[in-house]
N, CA, C and O of each residue as an XYZ file, in Angstrom:
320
protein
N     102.475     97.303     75.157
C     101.050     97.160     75.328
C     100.427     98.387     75.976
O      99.230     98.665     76.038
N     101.755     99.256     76.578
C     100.426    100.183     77.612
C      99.977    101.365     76.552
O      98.969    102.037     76.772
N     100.658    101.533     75.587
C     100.588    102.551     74.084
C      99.004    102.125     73.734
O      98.188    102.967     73.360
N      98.737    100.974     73.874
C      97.298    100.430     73.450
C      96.427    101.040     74.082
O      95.540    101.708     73.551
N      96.572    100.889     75.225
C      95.851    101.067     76.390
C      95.445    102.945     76.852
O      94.732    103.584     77.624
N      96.470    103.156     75.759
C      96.098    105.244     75.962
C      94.682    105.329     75.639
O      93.928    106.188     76.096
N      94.226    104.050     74.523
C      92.729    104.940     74.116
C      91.827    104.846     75.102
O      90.636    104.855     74.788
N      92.284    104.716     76.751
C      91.170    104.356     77.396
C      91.302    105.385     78.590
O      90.524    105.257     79.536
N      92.404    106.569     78.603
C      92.517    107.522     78.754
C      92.718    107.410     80.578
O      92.162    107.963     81.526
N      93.849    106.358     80.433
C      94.073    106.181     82.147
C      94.690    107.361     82.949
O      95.574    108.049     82.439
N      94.320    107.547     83.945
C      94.778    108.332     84.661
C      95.844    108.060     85.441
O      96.706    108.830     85.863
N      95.655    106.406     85.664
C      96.876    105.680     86.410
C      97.752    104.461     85.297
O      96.913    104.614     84.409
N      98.482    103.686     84.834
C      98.707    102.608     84.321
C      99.959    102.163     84.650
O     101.004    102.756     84.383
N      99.815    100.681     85.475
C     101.241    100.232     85.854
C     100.662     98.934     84.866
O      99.458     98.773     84.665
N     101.363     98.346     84.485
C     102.171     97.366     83.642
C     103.297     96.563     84.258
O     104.410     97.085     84.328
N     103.098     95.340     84.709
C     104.143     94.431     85.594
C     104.096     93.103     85.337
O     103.225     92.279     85.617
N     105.279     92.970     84.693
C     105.894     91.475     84.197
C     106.078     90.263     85.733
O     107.032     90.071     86.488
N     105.391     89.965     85.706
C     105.497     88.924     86.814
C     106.131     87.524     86.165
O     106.039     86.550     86.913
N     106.603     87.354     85.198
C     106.945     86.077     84.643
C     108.085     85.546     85.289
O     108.192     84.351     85.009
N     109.004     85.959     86.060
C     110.252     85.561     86.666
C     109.586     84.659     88.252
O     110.260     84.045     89.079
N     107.975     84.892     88.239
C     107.919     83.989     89.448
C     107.272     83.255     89.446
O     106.668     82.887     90.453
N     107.095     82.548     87.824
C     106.875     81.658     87.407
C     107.789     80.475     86.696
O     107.731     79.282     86.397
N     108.574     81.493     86.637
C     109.605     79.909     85.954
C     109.398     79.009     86.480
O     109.261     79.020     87.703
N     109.263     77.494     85.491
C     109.425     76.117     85.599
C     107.818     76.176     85.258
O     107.375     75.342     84.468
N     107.102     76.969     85.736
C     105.652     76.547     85.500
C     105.176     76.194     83.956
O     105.494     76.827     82.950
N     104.366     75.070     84.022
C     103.893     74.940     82.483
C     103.632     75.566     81.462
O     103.835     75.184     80.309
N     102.907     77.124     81.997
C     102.237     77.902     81.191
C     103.242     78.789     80.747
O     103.208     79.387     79.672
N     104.105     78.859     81.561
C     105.246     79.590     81.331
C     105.922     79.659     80.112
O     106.550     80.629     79.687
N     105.736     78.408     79.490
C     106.645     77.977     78.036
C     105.285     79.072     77.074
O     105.621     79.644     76.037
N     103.572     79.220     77.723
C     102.987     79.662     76.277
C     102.794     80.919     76.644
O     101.789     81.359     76.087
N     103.451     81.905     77.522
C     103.823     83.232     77.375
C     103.942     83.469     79.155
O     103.775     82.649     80.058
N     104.318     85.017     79.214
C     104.440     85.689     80.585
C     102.997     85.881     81.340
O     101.858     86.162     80.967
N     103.591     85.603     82.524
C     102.898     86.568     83.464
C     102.438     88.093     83.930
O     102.830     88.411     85.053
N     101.927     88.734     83.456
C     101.609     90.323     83.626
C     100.005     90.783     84.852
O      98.816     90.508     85.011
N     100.907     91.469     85.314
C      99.736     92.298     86.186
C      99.233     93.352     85.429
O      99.904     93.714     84.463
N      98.013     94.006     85.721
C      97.499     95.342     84.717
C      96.956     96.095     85.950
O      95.968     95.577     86.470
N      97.368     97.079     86.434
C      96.562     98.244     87.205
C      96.234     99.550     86.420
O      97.065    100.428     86.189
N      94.760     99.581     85.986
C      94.869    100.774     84.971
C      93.248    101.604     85.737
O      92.077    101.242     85.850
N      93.605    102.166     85.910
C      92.423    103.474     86.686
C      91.573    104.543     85.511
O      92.260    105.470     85.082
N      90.801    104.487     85.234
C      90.083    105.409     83.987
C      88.728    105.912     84.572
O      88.173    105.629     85.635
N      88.460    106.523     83.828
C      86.630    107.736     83.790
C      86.090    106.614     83.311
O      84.874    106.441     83.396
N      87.092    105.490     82.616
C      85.840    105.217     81.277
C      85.062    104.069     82.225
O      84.028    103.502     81.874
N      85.604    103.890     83.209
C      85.053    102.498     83.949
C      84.138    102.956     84.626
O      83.462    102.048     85.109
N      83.764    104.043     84.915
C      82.734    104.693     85.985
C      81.212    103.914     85.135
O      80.757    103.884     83.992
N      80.779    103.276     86.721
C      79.481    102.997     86.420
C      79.230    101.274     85.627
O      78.095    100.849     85.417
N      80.212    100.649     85.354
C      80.944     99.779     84.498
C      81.040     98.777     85.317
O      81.828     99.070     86.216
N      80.390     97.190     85.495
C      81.329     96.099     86.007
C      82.537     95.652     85.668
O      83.357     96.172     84.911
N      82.595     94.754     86.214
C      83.970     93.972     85.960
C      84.269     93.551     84.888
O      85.397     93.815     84.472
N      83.612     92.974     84.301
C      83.587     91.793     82.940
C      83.153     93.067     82.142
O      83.287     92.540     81.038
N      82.630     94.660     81.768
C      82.588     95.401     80.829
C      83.985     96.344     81.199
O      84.086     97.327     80.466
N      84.914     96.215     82.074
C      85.741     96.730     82.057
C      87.060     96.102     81.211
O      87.758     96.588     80.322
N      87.078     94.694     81.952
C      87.789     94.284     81.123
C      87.648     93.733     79.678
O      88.614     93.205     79.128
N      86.606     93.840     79.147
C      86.273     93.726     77.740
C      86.907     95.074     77.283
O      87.728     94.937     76.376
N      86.707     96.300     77.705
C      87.625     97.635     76.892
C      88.736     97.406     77.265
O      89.500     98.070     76.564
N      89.315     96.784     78.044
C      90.964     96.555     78.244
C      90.848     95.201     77.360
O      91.279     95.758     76.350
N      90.685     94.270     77.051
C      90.498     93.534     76.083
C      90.841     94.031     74.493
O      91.869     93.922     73.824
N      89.513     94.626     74.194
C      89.315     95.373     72.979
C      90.696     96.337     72.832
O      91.262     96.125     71.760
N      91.358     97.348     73.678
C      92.018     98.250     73.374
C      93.426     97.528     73.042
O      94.127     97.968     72.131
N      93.923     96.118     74.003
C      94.844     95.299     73.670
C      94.493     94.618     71.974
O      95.526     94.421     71.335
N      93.489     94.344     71.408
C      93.375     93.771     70.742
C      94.023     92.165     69.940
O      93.587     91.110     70.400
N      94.629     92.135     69.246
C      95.277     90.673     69.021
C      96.800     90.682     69.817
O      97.516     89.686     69.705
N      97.284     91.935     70.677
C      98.363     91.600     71.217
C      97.851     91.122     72.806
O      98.675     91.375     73.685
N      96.757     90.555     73.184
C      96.578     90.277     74.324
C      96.427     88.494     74.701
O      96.287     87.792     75.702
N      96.554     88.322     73.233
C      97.307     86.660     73.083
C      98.383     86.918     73.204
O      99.037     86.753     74.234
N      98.788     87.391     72.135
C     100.646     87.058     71.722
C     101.380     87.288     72.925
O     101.510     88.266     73.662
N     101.874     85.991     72.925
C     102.722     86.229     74.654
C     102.819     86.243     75.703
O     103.797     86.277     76.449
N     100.787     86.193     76.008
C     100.711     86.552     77.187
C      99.944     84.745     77.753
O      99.085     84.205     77.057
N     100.414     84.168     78.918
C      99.175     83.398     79.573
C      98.841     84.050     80.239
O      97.786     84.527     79.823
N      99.127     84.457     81.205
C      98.291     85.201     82.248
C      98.068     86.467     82.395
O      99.043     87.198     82.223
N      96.896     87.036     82.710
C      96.868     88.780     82.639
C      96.201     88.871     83.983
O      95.178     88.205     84.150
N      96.578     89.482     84.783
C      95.414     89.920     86.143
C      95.208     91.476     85.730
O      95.976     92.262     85.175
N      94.125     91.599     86.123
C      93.528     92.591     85.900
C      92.908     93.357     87.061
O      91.885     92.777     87.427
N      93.236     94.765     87.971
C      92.738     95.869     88.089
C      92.541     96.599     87.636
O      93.391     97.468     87.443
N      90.896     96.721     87.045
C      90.451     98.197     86.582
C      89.669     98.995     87.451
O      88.758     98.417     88.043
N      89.778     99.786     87.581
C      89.018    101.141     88.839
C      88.734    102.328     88.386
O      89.495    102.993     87.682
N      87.471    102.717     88.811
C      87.139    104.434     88.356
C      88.118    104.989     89.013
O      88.857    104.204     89.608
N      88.493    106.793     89.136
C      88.812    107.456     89.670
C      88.178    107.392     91.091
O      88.968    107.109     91.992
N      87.227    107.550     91.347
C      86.559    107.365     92.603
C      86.747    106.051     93.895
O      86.588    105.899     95.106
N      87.334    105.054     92.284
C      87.491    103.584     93.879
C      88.925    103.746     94.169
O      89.245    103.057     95.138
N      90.160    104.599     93.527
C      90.684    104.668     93.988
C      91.371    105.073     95.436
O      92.577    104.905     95.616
């Protein structure tokens, strides 16, 4: 997924499977747990909900497949 995520020209991108601290949980059976820390230019100036719509969009139909949960940090260069 983070190959997706180049078109958004991060400066930072961690990618973290958190699904091992979920076992037994329900949701667990309809995909993993993942954290997203991805830092870009493109977010400058950008809320929350238009940030993660381009992390959305750039995942495209692989941001079902597999996944229940996604947390999401997106940050300009600057809030870092």
């Amino acid at each position: 997924m983070s190959q997706r995520l180049q078109v958004l020209q991060p400066q930072h991108l961690q990618w973290q499977d958190d699904s091992h601290l979920h076992s037994g949980h329900a949701g667990a059976r309809e995909g993993g747990h993942y954290r997203l820390l991805l830092v870009s230019a493109q977010f400058a100036g950008r809320n929350r909900v238009a940030r993660h719509r381009l992390i959305y969009d750039a995942l495209g139909p692989l941001a079902a497949a597999g996944v229940h949960a996604l947390s999401i940090d997106a940050r300009a260069p600057e809030e870092v």
